[in-house]
C-alpha positions, 0 to 999 in steps of 0.5 A: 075135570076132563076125560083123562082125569075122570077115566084115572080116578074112576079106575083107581076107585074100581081097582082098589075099593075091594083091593086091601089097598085103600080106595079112599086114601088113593083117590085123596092122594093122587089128586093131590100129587098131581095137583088136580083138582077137586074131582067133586061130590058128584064124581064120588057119588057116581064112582061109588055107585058103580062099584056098589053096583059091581059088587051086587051084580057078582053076589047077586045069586048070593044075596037072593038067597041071603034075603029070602032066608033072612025073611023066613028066619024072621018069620020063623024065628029060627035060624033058616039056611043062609039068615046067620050070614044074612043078619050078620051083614046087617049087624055088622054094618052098625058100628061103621054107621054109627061111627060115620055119623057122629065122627064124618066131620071130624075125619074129614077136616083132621083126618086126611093127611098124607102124613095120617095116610102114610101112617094108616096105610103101614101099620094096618099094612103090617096088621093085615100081615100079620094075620095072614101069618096067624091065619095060615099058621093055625090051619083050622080056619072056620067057615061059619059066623058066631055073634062074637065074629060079627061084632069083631069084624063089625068094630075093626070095619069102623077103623076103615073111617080113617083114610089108608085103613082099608075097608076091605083089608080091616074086615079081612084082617078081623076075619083072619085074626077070629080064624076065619078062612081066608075065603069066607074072611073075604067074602063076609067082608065083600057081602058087608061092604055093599051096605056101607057103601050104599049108606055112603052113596046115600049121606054124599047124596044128601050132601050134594042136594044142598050144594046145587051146581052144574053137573057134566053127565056124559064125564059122570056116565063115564066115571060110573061105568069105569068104576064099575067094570073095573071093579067087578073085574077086580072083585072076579081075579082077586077072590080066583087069585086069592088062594095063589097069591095070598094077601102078602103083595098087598102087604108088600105094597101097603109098605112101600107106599106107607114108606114113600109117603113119609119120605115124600 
């Protein structure tokens, strides 16, 4: 890899990993579209960290919050302030474990096409349209998480496997079809990504151990800090923008990439 490739890839991951766009299948794509090569697993690792790190940072005073009332709530064996969202997080990020471990090598030797990318990316596209539609139509979004809603959205995330999902727009999408507002839709599904990625950042971790190689720190550095500022800076206009814009340019845009990709 040199600068300009890294400082490319390193801003896609920080621009889409929250965006409802699919940072997984941009970084599968562009690479392929330029004939790049391999950016390798050291460069996910990093780029991934970074946007972990973004989005810990802006939630930090919420995730404080979130972790002492999860303590107390076990404790106490009650529900304690925020515990409710707090255990919801931690359950919801079951199934996309579960799934991650037993499904990675098949997704990752069957699954990342252009043609299942150009598939994934409009129909879930669609998907995401429609339930921005459904949501807004009912005008009783709510703002408190059930079990059922946890579970929900904790099955969709796991969709977010395939490239072109989405991860963040499956679990927004599953928010807005339960009812949930498009706010708290977005921030539950911002809260249960920092678990995943982290998991993820872990297993590619675990990979790279047993794949020793020559490793270039000052183009690693730099990939770590792109990703990471431009995904918090992502992170801060999209939820600022969200009530103005809504989600339908991401819909709009999903759609033509999607058609684009099955003409290419």
């Amino acid at each position: 890899m040199d600068i300009f490739q890294t400082i490319i890839l390193a801003l896609i991951q920080g621009l889409s990993e929250f965006l409802p766009i699919s940072s997984s299948a941009h970084l599968i794509l562009v690479p392929k579209i330029v004939n790049w090569p391999d950016q390798g697993l050291a460069f996910d690792v990093v780029v991934h960290l970074g946007t972990l790190s973004a989005i810990v940072y802006y939630y930090r005073e919420v995730i404080k919050q979130l972790s002492v009332d999860f303590y107390y709530s076990v404790i106490k064996v009650q529900n304690i302030g925020q515990s409710r969202l707090a255990w919801g997080v931690l359950l919801g990020t079951i199934p996309v474990g579960l799934s991650g471990l037993f499904f990675k090598d098949f997704i990752e030797f069957n699954l990342r096409s252009i043609e299942v990318i150009a598939y994934s990316t409009l129909l879930f596209g669609v998907l995401l349209g429609f339930a921005s539609w459904l949501n807004a139509k009912n005008n009783k979004s709510r703002e408190l998480l059930n079990w059922t809603d946890v579970a929900f959205v904790g099955v969709m995330q796991a969709l977010a496997l395939i490239p072109g999902t989405s991860r963040s727009g499956i679990t927004i999408t599953a928010g807005l079809l339960i009812g949930l507002s498009r706010q708290m839709s977005t921030q539950f599904a911002f809260l249960l990504s920092i678990p995943v990625i982290a998991l993820s950042a872990i297993l590619m971790l675990l990979d790279l151990y047993h794949q020793p190689y020559l490793v270039n720190w000052p183009l690693l550095i730099l990939g770590f800090s792109i990703s990471a500022l431009s995904a918090y800076f992502t992170v801060v206009f999209f939820i600022k923008l969200l009530d103005t814009i809504g989600l339908m340019p991401f819909v709009i845009y999903r759609i033509i990439l999607g058609v684009l990709l099955l003409v290419l």
